[in-house]
N, C-alpha and C positions, 0 to 999 in steps of 0.2 A: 338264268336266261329265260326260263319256264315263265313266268310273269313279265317279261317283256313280250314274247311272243301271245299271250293266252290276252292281252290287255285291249280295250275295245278304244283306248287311248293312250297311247306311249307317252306324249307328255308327260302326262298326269301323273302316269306310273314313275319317268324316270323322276320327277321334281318327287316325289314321296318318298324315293330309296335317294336320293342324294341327301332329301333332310334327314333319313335318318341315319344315313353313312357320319354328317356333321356330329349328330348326337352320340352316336359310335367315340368317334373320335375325344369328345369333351367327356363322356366317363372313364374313357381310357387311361385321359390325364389327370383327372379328377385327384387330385392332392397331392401332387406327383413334386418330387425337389427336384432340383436341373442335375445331379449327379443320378437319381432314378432316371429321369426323360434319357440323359447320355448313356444310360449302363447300355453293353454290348453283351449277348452273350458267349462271343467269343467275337475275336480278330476281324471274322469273315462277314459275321451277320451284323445287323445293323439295328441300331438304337431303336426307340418309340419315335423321340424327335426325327432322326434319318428317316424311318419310314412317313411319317407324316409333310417332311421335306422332298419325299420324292415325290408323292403324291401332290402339290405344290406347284413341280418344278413343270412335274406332267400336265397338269392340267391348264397353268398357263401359258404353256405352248403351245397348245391348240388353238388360244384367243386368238391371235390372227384367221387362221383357217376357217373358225367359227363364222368370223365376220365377213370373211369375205362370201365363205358360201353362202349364209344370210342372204348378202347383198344383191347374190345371182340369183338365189330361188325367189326372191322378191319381184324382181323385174321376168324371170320366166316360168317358176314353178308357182304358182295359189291353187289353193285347194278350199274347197266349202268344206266340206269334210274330214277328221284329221285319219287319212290312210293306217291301218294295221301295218307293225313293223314288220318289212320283209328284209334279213339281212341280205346282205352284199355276198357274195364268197368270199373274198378276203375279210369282210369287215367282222360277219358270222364267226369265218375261224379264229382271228385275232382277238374277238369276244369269246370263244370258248377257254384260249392260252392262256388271259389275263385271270380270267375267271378265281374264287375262289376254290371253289370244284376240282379245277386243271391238278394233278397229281406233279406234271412237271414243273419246277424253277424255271423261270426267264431269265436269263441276263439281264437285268437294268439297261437299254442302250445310254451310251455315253453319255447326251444332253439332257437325262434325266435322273443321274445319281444324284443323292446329297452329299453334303459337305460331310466334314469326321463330327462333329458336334452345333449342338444348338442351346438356345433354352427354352423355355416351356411357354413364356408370353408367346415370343416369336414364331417358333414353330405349329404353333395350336391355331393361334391368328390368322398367320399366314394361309394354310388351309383353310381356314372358316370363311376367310377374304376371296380366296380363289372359288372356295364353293358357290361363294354367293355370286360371283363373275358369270358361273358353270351356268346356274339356275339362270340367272339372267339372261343368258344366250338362249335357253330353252324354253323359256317362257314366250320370248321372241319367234320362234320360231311356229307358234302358234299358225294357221292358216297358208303353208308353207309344204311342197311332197318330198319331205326331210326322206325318204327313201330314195328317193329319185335325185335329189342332190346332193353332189358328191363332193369329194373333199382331198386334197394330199395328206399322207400322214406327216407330222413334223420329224419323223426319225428320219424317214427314207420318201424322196420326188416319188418314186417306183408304187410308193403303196397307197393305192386308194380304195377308200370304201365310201357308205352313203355317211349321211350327216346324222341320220336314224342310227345306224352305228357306232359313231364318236359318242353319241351321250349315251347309250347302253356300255362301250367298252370306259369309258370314263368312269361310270356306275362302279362297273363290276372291279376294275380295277382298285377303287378308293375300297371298297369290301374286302378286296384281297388283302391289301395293305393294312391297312385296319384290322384286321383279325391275327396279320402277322404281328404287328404293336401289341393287340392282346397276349397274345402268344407270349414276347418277351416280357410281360409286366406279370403274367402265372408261372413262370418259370422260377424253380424252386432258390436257387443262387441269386435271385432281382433282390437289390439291396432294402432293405428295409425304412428306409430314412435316407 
């Protein structure tokens, strides 16, 4: 979170931890068979593929949201200058939850589990596809007071934060996830072939 706030340009910052979240991701799977990408290790926790599927499922859920708030800060927020990120309260806390940092498990809300298995094209892709969607939105958002324009979250109507928020909790969330995929692929039982 420290480098989103220290940053004298959030853009710039999030599009550099998003490319390297992508790069995270492609050494994770780096020679990986679809029985490694599926290994579980155990019932409850969830594949490389499942975590890269969640991260997926989340991020293009937001594409609407994205676009529309785009479309309002366009017509009423421009900025010459791009504002330092100020989070939101909720969007702030919701960035510290997802975080890799956060000591506590989230429940996955519902519309953002993965399926029980995948394979290693699809799953990897699919992410790298939605990444580049991410990036896309944020690039966009160039000359725009991504602080000041807000957003609904797609879990819950109820929860809104700014749009400077959605790409920092996006960030940090693909980090989290990605490090838990690490986690399963150094875990001593991960099949070897």
């Amino acid at each position: 979170m420290k480098q989103f706030l220290d940053s004298s340009n959030l853009l710039q910052t999030v599009v550099a931890e998003a490319e390297k979240n992508s790069e995270i991701a492609q050494a994770v799977t780096a020679d990986l068979t679809e029985v490694q990408l599926n290994w579980k290790p155990s019932p409850e926790q969830w594949s490389i593929a499942q975590c890269l599927e969640h991260l997926t499922v989340a991020t293009r859920a937001f594409e609407n949201y994205f676009t529309s708030a785009l479309e309002s800060a366009r017509k009423n927020r421009q900025v010459t200058k791009p504002p330092r990120y100020a989070p939101s309260l909720v969007g702030g806390w919701l960035a510290k939850q997802v975080s890799p940092e956060a000591a506590r498990k989230l429940p996955a809300p519902k519309i953002f589990r993965p399926g029980n298995s995948s394979d290693i094209q699809g799953s990897l892709q699919s992410f790298l596809d939605a990444q580049d969607s991410f990036l896309d939105f944020v690039q966009r958002s160039e000359g725009v007071d991504y602080n000041k324009t807000r957003l609904r979250s797609p879990v819950t109507p109820l929860m809104r934060y700014s749009l400077a928020d959605a790409f920092v909790i996006t960030v940090l969330h693909s980090r989290r996830h990605l490090a838990q995929a690490r986690r399963v692929r150094e875990t001593a039982e991960f099949p070897r072939h």
